[in-house]
N, CA, C and O atoms as a Tinker XYZ file with bonds, in Angstrom:
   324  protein
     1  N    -18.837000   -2.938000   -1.368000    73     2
     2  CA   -17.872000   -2.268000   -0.500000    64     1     3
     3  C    -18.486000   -0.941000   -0.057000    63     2     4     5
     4  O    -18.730000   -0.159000   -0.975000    81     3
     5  N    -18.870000   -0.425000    1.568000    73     3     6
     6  CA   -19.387000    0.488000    1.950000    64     5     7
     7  C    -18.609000    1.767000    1.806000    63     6     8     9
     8  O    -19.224000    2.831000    1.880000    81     7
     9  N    -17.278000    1.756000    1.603000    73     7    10
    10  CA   -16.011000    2.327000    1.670000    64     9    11
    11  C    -15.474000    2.998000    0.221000    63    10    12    13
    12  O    -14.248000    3.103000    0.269000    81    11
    13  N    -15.892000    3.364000   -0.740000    73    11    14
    14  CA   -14.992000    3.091000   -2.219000    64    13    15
    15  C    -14.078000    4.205000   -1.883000    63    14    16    17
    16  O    -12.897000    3.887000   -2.021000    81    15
    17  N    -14.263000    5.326000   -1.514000    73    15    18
    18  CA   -13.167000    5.625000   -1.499000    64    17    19
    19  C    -11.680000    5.414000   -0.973000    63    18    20    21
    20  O    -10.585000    5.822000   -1.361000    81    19
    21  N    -12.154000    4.512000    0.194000    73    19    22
    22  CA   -10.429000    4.333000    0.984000    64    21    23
    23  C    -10.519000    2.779000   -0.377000    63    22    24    25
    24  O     -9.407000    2.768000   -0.906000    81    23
    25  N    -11.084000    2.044000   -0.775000    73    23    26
    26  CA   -10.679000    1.160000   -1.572000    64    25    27
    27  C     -9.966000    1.457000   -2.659000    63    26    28    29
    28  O     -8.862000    1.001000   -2.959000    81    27
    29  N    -10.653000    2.272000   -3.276000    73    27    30
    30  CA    -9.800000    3.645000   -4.472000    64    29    31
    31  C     -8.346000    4.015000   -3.617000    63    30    32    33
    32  O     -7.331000    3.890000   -4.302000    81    31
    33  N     -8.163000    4.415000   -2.331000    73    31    34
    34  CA    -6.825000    4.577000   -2.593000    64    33    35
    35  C     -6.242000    3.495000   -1.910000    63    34    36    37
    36  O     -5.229000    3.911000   -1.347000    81    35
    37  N     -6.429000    2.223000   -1.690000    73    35    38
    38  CA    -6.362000    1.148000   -1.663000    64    37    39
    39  C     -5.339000    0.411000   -2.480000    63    38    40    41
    40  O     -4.261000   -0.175000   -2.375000    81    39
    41  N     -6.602000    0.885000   -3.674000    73    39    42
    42  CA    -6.121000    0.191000   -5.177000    64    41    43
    43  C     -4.832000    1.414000   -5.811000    63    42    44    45
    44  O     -3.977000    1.038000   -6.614000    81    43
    45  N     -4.889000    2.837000   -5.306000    73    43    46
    46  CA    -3.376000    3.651000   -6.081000    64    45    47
    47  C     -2.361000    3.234000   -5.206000    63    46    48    49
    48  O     -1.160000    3.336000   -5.456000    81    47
    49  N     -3.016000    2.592000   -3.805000    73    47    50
    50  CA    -1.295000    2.498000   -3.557000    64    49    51
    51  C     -0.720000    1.046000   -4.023000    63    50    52    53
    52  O      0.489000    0.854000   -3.894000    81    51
    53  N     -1.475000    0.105000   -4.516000    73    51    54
    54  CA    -1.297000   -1.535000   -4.814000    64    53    55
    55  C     -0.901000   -0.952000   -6.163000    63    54    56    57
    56  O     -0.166000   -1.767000   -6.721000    81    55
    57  N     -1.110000    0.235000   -6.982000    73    55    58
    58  CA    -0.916000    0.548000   -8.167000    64    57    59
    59  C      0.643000    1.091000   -7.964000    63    58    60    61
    60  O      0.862000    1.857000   -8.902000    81    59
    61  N      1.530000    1.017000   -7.311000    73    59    62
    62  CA     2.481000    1.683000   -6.899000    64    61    63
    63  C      4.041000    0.388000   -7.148000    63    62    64    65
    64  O      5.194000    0.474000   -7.571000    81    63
    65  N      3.151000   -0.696000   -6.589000    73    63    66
    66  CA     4.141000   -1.997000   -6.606000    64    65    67
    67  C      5.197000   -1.993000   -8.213000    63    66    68    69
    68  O      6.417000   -1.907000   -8.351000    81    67
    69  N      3.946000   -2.140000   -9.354000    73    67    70
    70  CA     5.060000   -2.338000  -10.633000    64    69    71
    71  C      5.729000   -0.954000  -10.486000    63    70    72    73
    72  O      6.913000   -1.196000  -10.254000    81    71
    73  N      5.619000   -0.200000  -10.499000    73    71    74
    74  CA     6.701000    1.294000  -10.602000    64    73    75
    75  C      7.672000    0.534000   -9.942000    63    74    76    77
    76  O      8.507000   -0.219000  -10.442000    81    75
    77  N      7.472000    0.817000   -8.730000    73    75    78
    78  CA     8.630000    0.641000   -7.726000    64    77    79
    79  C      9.337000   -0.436000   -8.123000    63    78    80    81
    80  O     10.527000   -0.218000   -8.351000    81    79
    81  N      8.845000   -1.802000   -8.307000    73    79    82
    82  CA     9.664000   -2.935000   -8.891000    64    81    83
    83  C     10.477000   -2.706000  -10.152000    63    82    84    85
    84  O     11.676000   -2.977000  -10.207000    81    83
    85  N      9.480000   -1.978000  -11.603000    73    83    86
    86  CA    10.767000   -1.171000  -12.522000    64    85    87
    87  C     11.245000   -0.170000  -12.086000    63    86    88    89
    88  O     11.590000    0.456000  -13.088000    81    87
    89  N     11.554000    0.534000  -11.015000    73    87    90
    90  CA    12.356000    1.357000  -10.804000    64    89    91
    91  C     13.610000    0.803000   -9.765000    63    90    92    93
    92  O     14.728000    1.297000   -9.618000    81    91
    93  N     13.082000   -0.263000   -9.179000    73    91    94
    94  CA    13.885000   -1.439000   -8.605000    64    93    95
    95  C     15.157000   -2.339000   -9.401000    63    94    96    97
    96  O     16.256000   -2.754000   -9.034000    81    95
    97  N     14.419000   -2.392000  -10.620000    73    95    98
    98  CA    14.912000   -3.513000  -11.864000    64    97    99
    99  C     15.907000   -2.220000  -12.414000    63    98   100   101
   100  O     17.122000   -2.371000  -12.287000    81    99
   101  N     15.358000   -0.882000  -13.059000    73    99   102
   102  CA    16.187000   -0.608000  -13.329000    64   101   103
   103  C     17.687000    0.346000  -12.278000    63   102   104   105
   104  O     18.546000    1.032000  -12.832000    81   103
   105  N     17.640000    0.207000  -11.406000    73   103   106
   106  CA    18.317000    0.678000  -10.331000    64   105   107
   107  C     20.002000   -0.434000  -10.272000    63   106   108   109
   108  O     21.193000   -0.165000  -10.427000    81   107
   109  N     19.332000   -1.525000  -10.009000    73   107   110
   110  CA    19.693000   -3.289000  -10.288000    64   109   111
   111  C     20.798000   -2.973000  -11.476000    63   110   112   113
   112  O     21.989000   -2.904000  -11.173000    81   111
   113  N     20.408000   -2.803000  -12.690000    73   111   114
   114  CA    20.691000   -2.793000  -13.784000    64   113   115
   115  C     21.673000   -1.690000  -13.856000    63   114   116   117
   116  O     22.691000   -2.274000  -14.228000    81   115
   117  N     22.017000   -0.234000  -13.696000    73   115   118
   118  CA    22.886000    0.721000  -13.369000    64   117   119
   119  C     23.558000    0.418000  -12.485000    63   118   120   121
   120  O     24.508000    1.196000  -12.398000    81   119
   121  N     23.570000   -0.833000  -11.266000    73   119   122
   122  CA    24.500000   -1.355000  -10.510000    64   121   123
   123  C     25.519000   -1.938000  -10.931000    63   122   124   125
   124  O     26.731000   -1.811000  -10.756000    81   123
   125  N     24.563000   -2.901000  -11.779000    73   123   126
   126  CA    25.406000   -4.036000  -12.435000    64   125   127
   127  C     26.163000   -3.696000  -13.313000    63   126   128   129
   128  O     27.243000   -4.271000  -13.453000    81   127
   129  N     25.624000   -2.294000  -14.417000    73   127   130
   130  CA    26.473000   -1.841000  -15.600000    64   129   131
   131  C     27.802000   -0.881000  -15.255000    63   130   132   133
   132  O     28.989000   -0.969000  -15.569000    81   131
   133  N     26.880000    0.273000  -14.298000    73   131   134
   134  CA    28.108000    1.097000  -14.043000    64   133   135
   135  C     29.368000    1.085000  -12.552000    63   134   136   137
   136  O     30.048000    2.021000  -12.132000    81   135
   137  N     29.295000   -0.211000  -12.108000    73   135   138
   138  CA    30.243000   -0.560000  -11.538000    64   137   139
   139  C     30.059000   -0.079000   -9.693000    63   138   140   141
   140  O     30.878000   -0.220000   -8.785000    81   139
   141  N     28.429000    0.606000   -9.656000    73   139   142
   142  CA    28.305000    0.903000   -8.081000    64   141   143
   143  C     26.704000    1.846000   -8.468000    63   142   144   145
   144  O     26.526000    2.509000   -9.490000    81   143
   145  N     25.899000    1.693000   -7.561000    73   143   146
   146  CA    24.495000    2.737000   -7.380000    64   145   147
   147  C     25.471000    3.811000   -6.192000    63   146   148   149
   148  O     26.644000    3.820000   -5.819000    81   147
   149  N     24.509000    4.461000   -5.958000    73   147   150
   150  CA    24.696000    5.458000   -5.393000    64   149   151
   151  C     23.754000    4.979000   -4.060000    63   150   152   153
   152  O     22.535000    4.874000   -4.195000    81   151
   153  N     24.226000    4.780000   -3.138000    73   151   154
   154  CA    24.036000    4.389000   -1.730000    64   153   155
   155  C     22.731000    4.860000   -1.221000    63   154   156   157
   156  O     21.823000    4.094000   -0.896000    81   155
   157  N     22.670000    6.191000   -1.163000    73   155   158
   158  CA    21.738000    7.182000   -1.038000    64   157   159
   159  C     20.338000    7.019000   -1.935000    63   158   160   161
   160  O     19.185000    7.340000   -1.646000    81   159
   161  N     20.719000    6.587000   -2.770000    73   159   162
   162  CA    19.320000    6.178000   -4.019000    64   161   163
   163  C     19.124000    4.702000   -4.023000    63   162   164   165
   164  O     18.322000    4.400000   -4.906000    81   163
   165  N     19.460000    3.916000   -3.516000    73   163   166
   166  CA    19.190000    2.858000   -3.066000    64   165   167
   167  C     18.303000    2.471000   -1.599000    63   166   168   169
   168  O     17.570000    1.589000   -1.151000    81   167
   169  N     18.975000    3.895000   -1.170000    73   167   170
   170  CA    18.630000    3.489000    0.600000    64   169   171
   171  C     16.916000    4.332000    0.407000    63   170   172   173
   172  O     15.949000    4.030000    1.106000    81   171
   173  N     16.895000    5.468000   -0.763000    73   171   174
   174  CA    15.543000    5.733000   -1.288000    64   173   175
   175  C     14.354000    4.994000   -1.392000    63   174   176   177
   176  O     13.331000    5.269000   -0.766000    81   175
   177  N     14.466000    4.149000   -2.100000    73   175   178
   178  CA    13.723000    2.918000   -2.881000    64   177   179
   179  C     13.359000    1.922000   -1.938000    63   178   180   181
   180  O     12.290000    1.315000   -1.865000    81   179
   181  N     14.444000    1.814000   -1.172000    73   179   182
   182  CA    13.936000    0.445000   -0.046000    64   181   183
   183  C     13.223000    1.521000    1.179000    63   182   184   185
   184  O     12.460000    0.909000    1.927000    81   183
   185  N     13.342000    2.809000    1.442000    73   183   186
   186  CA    12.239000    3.160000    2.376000    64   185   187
   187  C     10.693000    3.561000    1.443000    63   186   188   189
   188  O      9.547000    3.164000    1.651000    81   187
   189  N     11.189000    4.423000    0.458000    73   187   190
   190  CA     9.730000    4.381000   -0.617000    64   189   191
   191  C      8.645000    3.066000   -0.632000    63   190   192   193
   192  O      7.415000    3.059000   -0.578000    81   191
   193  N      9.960000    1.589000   -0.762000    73   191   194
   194  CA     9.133000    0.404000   -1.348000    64   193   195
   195  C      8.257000    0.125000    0.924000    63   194   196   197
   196  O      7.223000   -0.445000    1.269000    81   195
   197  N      9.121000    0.703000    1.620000    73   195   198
   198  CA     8.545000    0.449000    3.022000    64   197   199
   199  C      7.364000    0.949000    3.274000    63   198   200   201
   200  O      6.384000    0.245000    3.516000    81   199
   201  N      7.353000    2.486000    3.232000    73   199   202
   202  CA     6.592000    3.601000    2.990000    64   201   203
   203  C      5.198000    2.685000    2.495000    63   202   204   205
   204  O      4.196000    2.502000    3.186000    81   203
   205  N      5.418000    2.212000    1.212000    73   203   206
   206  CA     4.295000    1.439000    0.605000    64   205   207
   207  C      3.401000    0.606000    1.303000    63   206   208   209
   208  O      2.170000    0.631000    1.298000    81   207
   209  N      4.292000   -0.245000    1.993000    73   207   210
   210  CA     3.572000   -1.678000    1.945000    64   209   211
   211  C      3.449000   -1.303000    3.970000    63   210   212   213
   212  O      3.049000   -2.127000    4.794000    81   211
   213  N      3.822000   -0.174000    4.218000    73   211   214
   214  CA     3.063000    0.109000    5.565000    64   213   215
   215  C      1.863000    0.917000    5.398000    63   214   216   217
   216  O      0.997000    0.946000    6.272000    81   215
   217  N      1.775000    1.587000    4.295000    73   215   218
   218  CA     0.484000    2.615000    4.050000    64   217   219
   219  C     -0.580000    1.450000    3.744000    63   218   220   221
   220  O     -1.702000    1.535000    4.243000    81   219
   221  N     -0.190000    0.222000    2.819000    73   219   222
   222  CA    -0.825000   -0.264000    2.505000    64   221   223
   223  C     -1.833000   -0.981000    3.605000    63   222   224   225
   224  O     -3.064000   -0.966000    3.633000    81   223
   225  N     -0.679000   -1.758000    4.702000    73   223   226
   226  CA    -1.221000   -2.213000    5.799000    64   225   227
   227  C     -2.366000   -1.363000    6.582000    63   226   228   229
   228  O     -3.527000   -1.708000    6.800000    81   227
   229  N     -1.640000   -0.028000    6.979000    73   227   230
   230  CA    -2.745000    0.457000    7.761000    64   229   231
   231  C     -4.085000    0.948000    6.638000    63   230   232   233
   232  O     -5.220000    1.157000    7.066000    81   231
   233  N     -3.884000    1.020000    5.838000    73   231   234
   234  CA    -5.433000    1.094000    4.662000    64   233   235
   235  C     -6.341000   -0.603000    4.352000    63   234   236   237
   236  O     -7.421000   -0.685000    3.767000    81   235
   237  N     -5.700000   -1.570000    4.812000    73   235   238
   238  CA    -6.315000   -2.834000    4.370000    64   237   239
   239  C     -6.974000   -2.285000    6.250000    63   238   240   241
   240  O     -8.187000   -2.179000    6.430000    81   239
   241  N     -6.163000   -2.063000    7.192000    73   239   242
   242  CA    -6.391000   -2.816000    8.370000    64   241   243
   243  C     -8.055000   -1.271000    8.759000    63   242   244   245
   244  O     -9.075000   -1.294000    9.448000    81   243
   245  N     -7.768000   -0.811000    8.354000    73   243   246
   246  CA    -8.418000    0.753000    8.345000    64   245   247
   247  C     -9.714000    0.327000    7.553000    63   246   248   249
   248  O    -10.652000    1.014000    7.958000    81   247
   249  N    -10.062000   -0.457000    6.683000    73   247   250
   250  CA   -11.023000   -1.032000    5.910000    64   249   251
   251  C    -11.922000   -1.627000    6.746000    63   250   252   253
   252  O    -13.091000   -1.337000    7.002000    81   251
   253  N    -10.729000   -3.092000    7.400000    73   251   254
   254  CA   -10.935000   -3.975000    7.824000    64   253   255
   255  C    -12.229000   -3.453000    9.547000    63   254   256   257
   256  O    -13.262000   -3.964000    9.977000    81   255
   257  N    -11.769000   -2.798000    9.792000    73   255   258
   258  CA   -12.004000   -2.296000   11.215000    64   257   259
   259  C    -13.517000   -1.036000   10.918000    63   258   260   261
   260  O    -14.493000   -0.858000   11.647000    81   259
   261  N    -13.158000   -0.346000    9.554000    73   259   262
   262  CA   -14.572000    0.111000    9.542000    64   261   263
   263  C    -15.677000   -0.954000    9.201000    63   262   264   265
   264  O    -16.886000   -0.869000    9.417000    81   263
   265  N    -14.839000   -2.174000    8.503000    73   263   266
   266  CA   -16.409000   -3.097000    7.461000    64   265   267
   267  C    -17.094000   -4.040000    8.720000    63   266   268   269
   268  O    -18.144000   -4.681000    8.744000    81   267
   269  N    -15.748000   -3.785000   10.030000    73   267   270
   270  CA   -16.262000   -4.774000   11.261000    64   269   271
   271  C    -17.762000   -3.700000   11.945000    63   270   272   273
   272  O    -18.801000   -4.218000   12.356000    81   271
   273  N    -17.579000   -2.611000   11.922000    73   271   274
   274  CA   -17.775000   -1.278000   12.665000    64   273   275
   275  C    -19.199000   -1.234000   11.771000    63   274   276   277
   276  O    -20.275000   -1.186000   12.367000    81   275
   277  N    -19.160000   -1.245000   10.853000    73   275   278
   278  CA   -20.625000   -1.159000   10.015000    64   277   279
   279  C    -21.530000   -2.363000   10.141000    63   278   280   281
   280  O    -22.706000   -2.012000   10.241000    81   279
   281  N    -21.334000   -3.804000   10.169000    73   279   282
   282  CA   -21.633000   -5.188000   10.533000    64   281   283
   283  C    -22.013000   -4.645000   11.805000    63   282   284   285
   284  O    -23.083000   -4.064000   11.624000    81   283
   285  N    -21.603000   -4.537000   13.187000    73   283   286
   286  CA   -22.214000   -4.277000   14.411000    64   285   287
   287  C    -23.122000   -3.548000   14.247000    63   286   288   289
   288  O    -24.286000   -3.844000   14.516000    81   287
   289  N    -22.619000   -2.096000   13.616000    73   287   290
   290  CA   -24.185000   -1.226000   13.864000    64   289   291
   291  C    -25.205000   -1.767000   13.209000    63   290   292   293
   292  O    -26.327000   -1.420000   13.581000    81   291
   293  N    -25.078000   -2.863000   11.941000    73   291   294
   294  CA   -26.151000   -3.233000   11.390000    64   293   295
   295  C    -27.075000   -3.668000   11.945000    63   294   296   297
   296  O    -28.250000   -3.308000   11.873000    81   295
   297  N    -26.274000   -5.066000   12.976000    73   295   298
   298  CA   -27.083000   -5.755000   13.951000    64   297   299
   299  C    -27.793000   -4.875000   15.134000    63   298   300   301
   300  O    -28.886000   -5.074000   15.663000    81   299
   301  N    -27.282000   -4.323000   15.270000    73   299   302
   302  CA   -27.767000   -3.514000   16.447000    64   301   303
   303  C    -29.051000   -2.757000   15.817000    63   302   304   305
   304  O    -29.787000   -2.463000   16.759000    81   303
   305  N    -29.619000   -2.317000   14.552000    73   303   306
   306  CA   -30.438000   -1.892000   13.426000    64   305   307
   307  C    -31.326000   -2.869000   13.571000    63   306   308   309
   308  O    -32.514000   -2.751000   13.869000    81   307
   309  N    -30.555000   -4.104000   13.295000    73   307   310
   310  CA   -31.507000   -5.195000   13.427000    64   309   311
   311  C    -32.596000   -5.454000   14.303000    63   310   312   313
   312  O    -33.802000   -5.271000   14.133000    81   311
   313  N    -31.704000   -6.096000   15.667000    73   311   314
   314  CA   -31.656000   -6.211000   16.797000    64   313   315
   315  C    -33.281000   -4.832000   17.422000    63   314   316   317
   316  O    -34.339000   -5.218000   17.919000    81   315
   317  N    -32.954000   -3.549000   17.188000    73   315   318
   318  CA   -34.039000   -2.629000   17.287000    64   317   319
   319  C    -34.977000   -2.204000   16.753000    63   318   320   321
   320  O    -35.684000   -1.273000   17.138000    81   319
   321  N    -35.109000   -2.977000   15.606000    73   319   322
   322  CA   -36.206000   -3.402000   14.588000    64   321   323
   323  C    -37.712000   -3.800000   15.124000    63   322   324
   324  O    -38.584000   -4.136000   14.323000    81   323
């Protein structure tokens, strides 16, 4: 990988999923026990868990587009060889 660092934060934001899912589970669980969540801390969690998995996108697609970007100039290295 030419990249480690955007892979490194790649991998903290894929490191983000179990939190959010136990903080999901237990959210769930204070619903179910104390008879209502709090609207506002719910409506938290589902933009946090959004937040995520759009950072995530543009960091896979941000990868994706430099590892294309390094492959061309290679050839072109090649190519003037």
């Amino acid at each position: 990988m030419p990249f480690p660092s955007f892979q490194a934060l790649l991998d903290d934001v894929t490191a983000l999923d179990p939190q959010l899912d136990y903080l999901d589970g237990v959210m769930t669980t204070l619903d179910d026990t104390d008879g209502g969540l709090p609207r506002d801390r719910a409506q938290d969690l589902m933009q946090a868990q959004q937040r995520r998995a759009a950072l995530q996108r543009n960091i896979e697609e941000l990868l994706n587009d430099m590892e294309t970007g390094t492959e061309i100039v290679d050839q072109y290295k090649v190519g003037s060889d």
